[in-house]
Every structure is written in C-alpha cells, then in structure tokens.
C-alpha positions as a LaTeX table, in Angstrom:
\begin{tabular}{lrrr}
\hline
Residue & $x$ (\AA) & $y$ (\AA) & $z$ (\AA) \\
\hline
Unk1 & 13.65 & $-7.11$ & 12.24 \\
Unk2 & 14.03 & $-3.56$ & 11.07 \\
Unk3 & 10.43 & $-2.17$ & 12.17 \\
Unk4 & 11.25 & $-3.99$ & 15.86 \\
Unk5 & 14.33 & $-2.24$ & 16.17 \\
Unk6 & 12.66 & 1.47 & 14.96 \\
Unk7 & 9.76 & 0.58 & 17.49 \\
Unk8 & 11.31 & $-0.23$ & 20.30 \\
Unk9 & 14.26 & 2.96 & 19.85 \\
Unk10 & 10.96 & 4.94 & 18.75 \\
Unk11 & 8.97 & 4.44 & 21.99 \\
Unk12 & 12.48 & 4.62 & 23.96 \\
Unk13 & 13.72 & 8.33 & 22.61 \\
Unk14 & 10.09 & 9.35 & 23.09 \\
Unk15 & 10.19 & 8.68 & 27.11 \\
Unk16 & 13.66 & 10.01 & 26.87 \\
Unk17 & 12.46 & 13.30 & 25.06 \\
Unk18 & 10.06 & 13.47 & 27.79 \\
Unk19 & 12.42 & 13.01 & 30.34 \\
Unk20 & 15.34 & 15.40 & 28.89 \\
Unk21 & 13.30 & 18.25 & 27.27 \\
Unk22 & 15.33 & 17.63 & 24.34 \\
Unk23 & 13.79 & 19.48 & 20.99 \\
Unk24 & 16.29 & 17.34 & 18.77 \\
Unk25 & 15.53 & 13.86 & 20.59 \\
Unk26 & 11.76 & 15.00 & 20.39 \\
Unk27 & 12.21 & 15.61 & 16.38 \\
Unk28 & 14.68 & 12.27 & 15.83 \\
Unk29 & 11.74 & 10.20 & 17.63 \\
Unk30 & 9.18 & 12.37 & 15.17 \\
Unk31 & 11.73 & 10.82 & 12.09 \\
Unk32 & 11.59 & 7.51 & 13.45 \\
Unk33 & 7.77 & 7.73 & 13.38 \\
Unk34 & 7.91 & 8.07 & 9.65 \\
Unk35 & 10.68 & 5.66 & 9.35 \\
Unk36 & 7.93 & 2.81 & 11.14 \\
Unk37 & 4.74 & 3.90 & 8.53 \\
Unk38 & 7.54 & 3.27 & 5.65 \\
Unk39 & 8.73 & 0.16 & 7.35 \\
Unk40 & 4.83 & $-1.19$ & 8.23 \\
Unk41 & 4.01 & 0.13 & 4.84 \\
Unk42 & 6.63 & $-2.09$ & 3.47 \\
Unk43 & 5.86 & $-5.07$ & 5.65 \\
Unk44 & 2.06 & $-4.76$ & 5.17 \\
Unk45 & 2.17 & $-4.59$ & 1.76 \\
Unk46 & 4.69 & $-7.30$ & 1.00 \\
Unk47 & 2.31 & $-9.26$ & 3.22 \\
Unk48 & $-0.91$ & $-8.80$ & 1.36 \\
Unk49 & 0.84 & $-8.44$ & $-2.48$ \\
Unk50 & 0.85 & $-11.86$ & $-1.68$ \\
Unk51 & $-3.09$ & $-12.42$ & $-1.91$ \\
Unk52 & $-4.68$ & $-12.98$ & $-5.24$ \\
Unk53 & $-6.64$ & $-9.84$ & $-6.64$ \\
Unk54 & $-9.98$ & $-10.56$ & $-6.33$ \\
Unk55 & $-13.98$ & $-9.33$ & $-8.12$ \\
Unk56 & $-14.31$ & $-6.32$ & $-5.40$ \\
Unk57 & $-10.50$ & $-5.24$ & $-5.27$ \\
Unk58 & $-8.63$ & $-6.09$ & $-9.03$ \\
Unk59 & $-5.65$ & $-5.07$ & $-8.44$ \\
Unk60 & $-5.01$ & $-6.75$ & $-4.84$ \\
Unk61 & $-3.82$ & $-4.46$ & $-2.37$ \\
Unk62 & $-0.97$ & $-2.49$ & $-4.19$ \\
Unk63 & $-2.41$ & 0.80 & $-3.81$ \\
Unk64 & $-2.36$ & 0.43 & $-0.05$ \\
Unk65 & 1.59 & 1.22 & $-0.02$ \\
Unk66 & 0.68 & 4.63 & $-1.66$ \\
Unk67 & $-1.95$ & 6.05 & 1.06 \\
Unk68 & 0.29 & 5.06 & 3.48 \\
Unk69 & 3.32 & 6.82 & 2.16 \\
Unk70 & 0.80 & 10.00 & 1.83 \\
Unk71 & $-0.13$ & 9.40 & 5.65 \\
Unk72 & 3.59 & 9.42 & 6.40 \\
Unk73 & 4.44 & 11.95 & 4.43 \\
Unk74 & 1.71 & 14.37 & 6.22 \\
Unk75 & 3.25 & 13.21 & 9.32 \\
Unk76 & 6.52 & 13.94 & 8.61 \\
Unk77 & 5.77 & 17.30 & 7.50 \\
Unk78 & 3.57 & 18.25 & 10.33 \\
Unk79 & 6.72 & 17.06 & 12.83 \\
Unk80 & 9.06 & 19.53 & 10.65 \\
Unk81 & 7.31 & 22.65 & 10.54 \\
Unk82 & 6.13 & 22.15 & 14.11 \\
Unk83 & 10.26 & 21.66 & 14.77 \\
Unk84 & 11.24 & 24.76 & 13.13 \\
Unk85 & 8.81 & 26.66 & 14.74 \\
Unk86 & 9.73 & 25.34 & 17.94 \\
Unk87 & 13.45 & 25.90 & 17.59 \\
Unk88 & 12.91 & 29.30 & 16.35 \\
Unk89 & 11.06 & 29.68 & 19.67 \\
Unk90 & 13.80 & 28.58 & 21.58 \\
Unk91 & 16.33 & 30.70 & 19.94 \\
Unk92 & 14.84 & 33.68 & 19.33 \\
Unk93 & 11.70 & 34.06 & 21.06 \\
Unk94 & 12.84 & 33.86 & 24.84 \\
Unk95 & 11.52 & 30.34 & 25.39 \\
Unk96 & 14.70 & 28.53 & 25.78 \\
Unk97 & 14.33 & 25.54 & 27.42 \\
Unk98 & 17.50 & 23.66 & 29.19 \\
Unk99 & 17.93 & 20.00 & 28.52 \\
Unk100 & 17.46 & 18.45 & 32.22 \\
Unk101 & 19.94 & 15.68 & 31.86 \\
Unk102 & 22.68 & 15.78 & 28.74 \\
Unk103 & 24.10 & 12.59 & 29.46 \\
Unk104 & 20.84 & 10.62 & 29.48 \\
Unk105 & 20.39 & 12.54 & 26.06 \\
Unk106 & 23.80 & 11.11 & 24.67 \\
Unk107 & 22.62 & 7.78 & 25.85 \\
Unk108 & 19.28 & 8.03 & 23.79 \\
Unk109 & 21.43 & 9.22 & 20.88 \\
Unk110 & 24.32 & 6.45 & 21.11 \\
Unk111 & 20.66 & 4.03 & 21.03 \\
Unk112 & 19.57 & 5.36 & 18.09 \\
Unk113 & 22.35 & 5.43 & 16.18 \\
Unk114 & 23.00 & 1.46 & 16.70 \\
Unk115 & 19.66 & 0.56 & 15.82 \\
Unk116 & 19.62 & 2.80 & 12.66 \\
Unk117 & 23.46 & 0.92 & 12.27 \\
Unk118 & 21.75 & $-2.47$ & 13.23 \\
Unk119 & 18.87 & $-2.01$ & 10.46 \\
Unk120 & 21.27 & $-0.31$ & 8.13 \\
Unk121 & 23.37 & $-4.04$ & 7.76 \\
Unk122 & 20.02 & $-5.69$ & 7.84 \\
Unk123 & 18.56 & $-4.53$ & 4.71 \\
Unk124 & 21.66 & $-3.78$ & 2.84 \\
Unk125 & 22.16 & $-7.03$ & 1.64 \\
Unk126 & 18.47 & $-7.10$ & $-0.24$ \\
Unk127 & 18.37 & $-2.83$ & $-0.58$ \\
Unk128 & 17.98 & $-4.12$ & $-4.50$ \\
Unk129 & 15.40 & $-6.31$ & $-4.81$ \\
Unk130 & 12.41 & $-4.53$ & $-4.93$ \\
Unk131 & 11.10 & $-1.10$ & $-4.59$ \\
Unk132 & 10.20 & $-1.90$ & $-0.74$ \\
Unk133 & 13.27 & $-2.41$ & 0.62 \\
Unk134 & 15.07 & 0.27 & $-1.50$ \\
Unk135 & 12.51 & 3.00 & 0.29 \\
Unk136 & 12.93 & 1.04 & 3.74 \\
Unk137 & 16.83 & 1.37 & 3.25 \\
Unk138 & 16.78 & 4.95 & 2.20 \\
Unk139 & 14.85 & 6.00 & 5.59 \\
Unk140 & 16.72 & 4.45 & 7.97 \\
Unk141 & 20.03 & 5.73 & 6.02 \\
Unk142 & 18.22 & 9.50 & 6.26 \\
Unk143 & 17.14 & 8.61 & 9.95 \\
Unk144 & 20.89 & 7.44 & 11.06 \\
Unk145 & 21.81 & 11.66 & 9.59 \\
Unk146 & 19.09 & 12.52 & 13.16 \\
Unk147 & 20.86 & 10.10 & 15.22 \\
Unk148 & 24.25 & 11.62 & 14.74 \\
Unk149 & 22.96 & 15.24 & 15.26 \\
Unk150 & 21.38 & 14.47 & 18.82 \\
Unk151 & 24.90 & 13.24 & 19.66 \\
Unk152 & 26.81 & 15.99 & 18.24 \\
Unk153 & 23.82 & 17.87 & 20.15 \\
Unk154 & 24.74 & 15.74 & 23.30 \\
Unk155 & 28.86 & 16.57 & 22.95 \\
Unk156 & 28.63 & 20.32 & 22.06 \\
Unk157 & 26.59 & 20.69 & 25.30 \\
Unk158 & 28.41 & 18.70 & 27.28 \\
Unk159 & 31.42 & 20.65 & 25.95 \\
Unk160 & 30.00 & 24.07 & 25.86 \\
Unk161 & 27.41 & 24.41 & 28.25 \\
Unk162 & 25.60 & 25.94 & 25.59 \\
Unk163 & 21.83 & 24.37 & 25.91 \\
Unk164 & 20.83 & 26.77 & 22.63 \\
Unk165 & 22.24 & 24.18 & 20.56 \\
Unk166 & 19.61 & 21.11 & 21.03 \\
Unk167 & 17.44 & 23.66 & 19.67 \\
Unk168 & 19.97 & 24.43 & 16.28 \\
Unk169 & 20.15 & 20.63 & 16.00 \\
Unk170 & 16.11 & 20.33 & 16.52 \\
Unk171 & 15.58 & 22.63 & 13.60 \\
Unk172 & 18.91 & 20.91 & 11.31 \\
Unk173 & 17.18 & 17.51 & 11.84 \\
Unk174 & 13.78 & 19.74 & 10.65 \\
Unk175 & 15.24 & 20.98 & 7.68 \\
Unk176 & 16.40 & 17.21 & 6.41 \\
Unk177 & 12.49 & 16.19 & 7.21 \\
Unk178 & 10.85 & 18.80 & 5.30 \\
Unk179 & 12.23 & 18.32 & 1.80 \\
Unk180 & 11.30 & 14.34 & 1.94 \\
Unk181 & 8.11 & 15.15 & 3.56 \\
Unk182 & 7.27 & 17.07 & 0.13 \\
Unk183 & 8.94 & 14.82 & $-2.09$ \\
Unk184 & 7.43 & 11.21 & $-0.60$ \\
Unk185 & 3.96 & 12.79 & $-0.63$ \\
Unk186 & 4.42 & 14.43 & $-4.06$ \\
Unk187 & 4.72 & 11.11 & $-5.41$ \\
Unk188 & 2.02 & 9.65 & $-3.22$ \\
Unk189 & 0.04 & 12.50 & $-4.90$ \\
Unk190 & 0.95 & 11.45 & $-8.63$ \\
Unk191 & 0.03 & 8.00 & $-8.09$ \\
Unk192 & $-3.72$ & 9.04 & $-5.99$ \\
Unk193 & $-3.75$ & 11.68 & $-9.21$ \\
Unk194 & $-2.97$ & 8.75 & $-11.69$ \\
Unk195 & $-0.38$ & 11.10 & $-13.26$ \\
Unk196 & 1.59 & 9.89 & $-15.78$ \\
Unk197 & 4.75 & 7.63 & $-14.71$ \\
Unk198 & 7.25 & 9.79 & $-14.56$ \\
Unk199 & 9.85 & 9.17 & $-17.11$ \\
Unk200 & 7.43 & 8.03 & $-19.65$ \\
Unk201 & 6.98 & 10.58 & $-22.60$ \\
Unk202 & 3.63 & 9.37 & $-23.84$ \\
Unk203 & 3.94 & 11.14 & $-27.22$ \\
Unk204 & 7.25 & 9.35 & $-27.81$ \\
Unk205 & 4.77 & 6.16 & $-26.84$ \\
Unk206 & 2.03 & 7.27 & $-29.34$ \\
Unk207 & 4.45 & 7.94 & $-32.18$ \\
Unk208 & 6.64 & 4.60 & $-31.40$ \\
Unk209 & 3.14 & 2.12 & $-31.31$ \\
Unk210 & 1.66 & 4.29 & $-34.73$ \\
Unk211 & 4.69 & 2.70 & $-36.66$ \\
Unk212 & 4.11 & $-0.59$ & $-35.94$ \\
Unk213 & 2.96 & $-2.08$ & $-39.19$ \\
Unk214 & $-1.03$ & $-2.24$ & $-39.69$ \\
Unk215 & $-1.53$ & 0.27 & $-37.04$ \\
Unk216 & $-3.31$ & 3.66 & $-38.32$ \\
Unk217 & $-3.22$ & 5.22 & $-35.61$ \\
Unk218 & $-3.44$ & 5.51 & $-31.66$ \\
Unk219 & $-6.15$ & 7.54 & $-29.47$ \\
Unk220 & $-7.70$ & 7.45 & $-25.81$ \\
Unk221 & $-3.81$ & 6.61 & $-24.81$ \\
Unk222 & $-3.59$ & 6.55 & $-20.96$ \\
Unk223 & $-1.17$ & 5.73 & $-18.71$ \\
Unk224 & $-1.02$ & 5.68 & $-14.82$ \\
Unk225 & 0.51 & 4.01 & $-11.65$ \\
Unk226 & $-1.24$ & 1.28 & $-9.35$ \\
Unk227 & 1.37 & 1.30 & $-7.09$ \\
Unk228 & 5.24 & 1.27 & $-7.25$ \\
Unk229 & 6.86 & $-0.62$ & $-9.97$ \\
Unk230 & 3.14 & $-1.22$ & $-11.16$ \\
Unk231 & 3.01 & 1.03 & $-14.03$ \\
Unk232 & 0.06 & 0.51 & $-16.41$ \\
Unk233 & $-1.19$ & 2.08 & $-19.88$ \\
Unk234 & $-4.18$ & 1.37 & $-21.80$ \\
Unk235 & $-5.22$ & 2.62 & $-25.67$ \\
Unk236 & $-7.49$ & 2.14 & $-28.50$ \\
Unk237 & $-5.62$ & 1.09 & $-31.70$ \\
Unk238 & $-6.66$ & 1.86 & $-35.15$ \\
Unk239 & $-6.09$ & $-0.82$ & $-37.51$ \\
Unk240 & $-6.06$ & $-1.25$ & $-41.37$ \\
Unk241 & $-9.93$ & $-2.41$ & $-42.48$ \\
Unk242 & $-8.73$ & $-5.95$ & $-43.60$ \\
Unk243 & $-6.49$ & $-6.62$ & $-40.64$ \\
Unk244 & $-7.12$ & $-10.72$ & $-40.13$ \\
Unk245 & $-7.01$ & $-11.81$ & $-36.72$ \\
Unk246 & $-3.90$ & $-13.37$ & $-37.04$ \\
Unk247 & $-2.54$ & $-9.95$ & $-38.17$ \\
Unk248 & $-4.17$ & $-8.27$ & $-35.38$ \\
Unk249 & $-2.89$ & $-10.93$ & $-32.86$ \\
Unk250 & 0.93 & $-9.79$ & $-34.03$ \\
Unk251 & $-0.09$ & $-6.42$ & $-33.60$ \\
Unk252 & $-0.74$ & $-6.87$ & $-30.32$ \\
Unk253 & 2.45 & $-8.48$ & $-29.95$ \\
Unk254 & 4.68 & $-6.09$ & $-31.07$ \\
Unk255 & 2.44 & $-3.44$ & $-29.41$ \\
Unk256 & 3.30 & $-5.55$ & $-25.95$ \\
Unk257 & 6.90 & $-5.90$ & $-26.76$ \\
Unk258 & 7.49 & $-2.16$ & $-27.19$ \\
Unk259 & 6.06 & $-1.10$ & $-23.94$ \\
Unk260 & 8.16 & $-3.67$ & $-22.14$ \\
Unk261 & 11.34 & $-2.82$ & $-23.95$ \\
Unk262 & 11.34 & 0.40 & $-25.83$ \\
Unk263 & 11.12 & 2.91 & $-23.23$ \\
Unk264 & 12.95 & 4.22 & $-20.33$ \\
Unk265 & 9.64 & 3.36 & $-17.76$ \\
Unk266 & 8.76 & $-0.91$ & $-19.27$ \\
Unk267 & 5.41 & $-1.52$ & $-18.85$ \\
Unk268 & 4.48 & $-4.83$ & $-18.50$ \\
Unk269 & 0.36 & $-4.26$ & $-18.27$ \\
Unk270 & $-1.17$ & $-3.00$ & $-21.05$ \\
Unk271 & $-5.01$ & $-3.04$ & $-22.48$ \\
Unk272 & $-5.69$ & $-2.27$ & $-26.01$ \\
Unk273 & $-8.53$ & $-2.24$ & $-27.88$ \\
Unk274 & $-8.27$ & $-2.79$ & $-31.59$ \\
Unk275 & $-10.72$ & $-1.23$ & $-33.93$ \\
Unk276 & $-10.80$ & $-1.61$ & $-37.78$ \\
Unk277 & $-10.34$ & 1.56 & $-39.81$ \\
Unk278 & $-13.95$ & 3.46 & $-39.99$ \\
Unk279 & $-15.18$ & 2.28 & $-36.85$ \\
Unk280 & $-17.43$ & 4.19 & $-34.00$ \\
Unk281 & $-19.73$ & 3.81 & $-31.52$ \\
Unk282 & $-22.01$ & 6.05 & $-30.47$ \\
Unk283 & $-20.28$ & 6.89 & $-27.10$ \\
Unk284 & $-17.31$ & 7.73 & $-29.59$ \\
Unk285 & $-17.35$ & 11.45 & $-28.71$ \\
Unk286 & $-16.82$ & 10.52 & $-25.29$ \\
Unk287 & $-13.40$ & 9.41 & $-25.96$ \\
Unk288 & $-10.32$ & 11.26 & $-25.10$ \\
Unk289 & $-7.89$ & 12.14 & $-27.98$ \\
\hline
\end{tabular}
C-alpha cells in the first residue's frame, strides 16, 4: 500500500517538476525515488525470504536487500550533490530560474505530504516488527521533512514573490539527502565488506567462549552479516585432548547459548569446529589467528 502511494505521488511530482520548473519538487520526487528502492527492497525481499535456501544460493535471497540499499543509496547521493550544485547555480551563478506556476507547485506539495501522512499511519502500527518495516517507516518519516519544505517553498513565494527560495529549499531538502545517502550505503558497504556487526566486540567474544569449561582456546574467529538481522560468526575451538563427545556436545551448547545471549549483537548462527588439543592439518598455516 505504501510503495503504491510513493509511486503514484513519485511519477505525479515528477510531471509536476516538469511542468513548474521547481528545483525543490524536482529534488522531493528525487527522495521519493529512494523512498520506492527501500520500499521494493522491502517488499521484494519479504517476498522471496519466504523461499527455502537452496544448493546454488544457501542463504536464500537475504543479501538481495543489501545491493539494493547500495543502489539506493548511490541514487540518493547522486540526486543530492546534483541538487546542491543546482541550487548554488540558481543562487549564485545567474541561472535563476522562476517557478512557472506556484500554485500548481503547492498542489504537488499538499499531494505529497498526504501520501507520506497516508503511508506514515500505514506502517506505524507494524514499524516494530522487523528490520523492513522499521527502514520503510524511517524513509517515508525523512521523506514527509521534503514534502513540508516544497510547501513552505510554495507559501514563501506566494507570499514574497521571491522565486530564489525554491532554490534554498532545493538545496535544504539536499542537505537532509546527503547524510543518509552516506550512512545507508556505508552500511550496505559493511555488509558487501563482511565487516564485523557492528556492536559486536569480537575480543570480548573470544575471551567470553575461552572460559567456557573444556575449551583451550579459540582461533580463525569470524564474524559477518548476510543481511539485516542475519548476523553470523564462525570459529575453530580448541578442546582438552580427552574431551568425550558428550563433553564436546555441551560445549557446543554453551558455546551456542553465549552468542545468543551474552552479547549486545545475539547471534543465532554459528559454525564451530572442535579440534582436540595438539591437532593440525597441513593447511593449518592457512588459518587466520
């Protein structure tokens, strides 16, 4: 309901920044771009989580929400600088550019605004319940902020005269783009990157598992993100020489329960490999520390 709403305003304040020659309906239409590739990134992906992983893609399609966030991202970024340049233009550089009809741009404006206001009570009943709709809520929230500077734009102009100050409102929307733009696809980035999940001190992790009883000690400890809320570590786990394997089964145990409960970041999927006291391979050298 949300992405029909965006699309149709979308493809409406794009005609109508056509029409008007408005910078700031141009660069609220540019917003509600990346407001749809977060909302079909949402959609899409809650869509196909649904399929069952399978032998060529093991881990279904979760990773799919993060290239499209980094798609968005580069989009939203592009549409920001290109903004600021353009209002700096238009201020500064003698290319100022009068709005052909201010009361059509109000109109587009007041549109906006209800749809962001419309999608706003959709999602806020289920904002909580997954890492989806919290990011689907948080960019129409952000997008509303455009909406109500192309009608201040509208007013002031109407009011004034003043046609500089679609421009000022062009590069104000701009400035509220830019810092998401950087943030969304920093994150996209730390995912592609397999970063560690932020929040997670993996020392902390490698001290916490090492006093687990029967555990000697912990090496080629890694930890990454699929996708969000899909956080997932992996380690090979030195255990006493005459660990039984029912000893080695509570080991494994306790080394689950930890990651799911001891940190600030629980991870639910975890690989270990548990290795007897003394024992290598000959691709041991290979092996991170």
């Amino acid at each position: 309901m949300t992405l029909t709403l965006t699309g149709t305003v979308f493809v409406a304040e794009v005609v109508g920044a056509v029409i008007t020659g408005s910078l700031a309906l141009l660069v609220d239409a540019g917003h509600m771009l990346t407001d749809m590739s977060v909302l079909i990134a949402s959609t899409v992906t809650a869509m196909l989580m649904r399929r069952k992983p399978s032998n060529s893609r093991t881990w279904g399609w979760a990773r799919l929400e993060v290239l499209t966030a980094a798609c968005g991202a580069l989009v939203l970024l592009v549409v920001g600088v290109y903004a600021l340049a353009e209002a700096g233009m238009r201020l500064f550089g003698g290319r100022a550019e009068a709005v052909q009809d201010v009361g059509l741009l109000l109109f587009f404006g007041i549109l906006g605004l209800s749809a962001n206001v419309g999608s706003i009570f959709i999602l806020a009943s289920q904002r909580a319940d997954n890492m989806n709709m919290k990011a689907a809520f948080l960019e129409v929230m952000n997008d509303a902020l455009g909406s109500v500077a192309v009608v201040i734009s509208a007013v002031v102009m109407m009011s004034t005269g003043w046609d500089g100050f679609d421009a000022v409102a062009g590069g104000l929307i701009a400035l509220l783009m830019i810092p998401r733009a950087v943030l969304l696809l920093r994150n996209a980035v730390r995912v592609l990157l397999e970063e560690t999940p932020e929040g997670l001190d993996l020392d902390a992790v490698r001290r916490h598992m090492e006093n687990v009883p029967r555990v000697v000690a912990v090496h080629d400890l890694h930890a990454s993100t699929v996708s969000t809320g899909m956080p997932i570590l992996m380690a090979h786990v030195v255990v006493e020489r005459d660990t039984t394997m029912e000893q080695a089964t509570e080991v494994l145990r306790q080394l689950q329960d930890c990651l799911r409960e001891h940190f600030p970041v629980s991870v639910p999927h975890t690989t270990f490999q548990i290795e007897p006291e003394g024992y290598s391979t000959p691709s041991a050298e290979q092996l991170h520390r």
